[in-house]
Each structure stands twice: as C-alpha cells, then as structure tokens.
C-alpha positions as CSV (number, residue, x, y, z in Angstrom):
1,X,-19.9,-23.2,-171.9
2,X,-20.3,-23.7,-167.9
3,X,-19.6,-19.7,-167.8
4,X,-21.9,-19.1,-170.7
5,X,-24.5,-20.9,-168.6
6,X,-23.6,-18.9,-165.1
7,X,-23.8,-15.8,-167.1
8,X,-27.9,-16.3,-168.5
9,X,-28.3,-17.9,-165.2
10,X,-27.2,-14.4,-163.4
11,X,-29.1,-12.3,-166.3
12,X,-32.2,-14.0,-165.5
13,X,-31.9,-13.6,-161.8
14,X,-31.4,-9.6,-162.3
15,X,-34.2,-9.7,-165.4
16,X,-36.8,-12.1,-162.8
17,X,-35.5,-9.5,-159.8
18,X,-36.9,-6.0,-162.0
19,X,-40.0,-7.5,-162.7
20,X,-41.1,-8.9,-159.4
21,X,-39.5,-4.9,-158.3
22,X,-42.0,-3.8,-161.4
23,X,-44.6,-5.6,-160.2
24,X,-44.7,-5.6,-156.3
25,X,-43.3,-1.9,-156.2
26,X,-46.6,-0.3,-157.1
27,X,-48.7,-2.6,-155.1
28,X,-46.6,-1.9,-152.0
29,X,-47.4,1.8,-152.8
30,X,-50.7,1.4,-152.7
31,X,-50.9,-0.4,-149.8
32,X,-48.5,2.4,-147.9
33,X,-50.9,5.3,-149.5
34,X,-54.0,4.1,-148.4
35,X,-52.1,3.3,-145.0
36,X,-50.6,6.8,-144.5
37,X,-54.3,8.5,-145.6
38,X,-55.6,6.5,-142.8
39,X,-52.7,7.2,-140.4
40,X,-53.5,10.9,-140.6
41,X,-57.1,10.7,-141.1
42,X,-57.0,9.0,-137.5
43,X,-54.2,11.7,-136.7
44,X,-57.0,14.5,-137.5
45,X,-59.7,12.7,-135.8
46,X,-57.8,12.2,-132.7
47,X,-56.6,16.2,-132.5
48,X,-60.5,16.6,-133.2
49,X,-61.3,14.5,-130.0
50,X,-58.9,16.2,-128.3
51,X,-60.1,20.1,-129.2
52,X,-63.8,19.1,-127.9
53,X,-63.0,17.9,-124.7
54,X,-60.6,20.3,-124.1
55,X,-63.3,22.8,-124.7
56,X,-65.5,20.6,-122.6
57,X,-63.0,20.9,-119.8
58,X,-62.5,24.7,-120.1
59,X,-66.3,25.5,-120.5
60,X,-67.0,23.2,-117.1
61,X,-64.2,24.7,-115.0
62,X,-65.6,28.3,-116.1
63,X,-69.3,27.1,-114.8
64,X,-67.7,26.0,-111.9
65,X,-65.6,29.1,-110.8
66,X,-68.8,31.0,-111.4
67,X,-71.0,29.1,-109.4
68,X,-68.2,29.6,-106.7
C-alpha cells in the first residue's frame, strides 16, 4: 500500500510538472518573442543611428578638405 501511495504520489508530480510546462511554456514564449522583436528592432535602429552620422561625418570632412 505505502508503494501504491509513492507511485500516485510520483504520477502526480510528473502529471502537475506537464501542465505547469503546458502552461508557463507558451507564456515564456511570448515573453521571449516580443523580447527578441524588440532586441532587433533596437539592433536596426541603432545600425540606423550609426549609417547617419557616419554620413554626417563623411559629408563634414568632405566640406572641410574643400574649404582647405
């Protein structure tokens, strides 16, 4: 009987373990996609910051070297 009882015990572990994995699994997905889309939307607005004031850089030195 006491193994009976340590077997249902361990079977609802496992069976309370998949759902809370069932559960949690799609929330934690969601919270990592909307992370990773703002990850790389700040990635792509960086590289944008970036590009202008390289061109910002490259346009200034060639006003310079012409005013030379």
């Amino acid at each position: 009987m006491k193994d009976a009882r340590n077997v249902l015990r361990i079977i609802g572990m496992i069976l309370l373990g998949v759902f809370v994995f069932a559960v949690v699994l799609p929330l934690v997905l969601k919270v990592v996609g909307i992370t990773l889309v703002f990850i790389i939307g700040l990635a792509v607005l960086l590289i944008k910051v970036a590009v202008t004031l390289a061109i910002a850089y490259l346009v200034l030195v060639g006003i310079r070297a012409l005013l030379r």
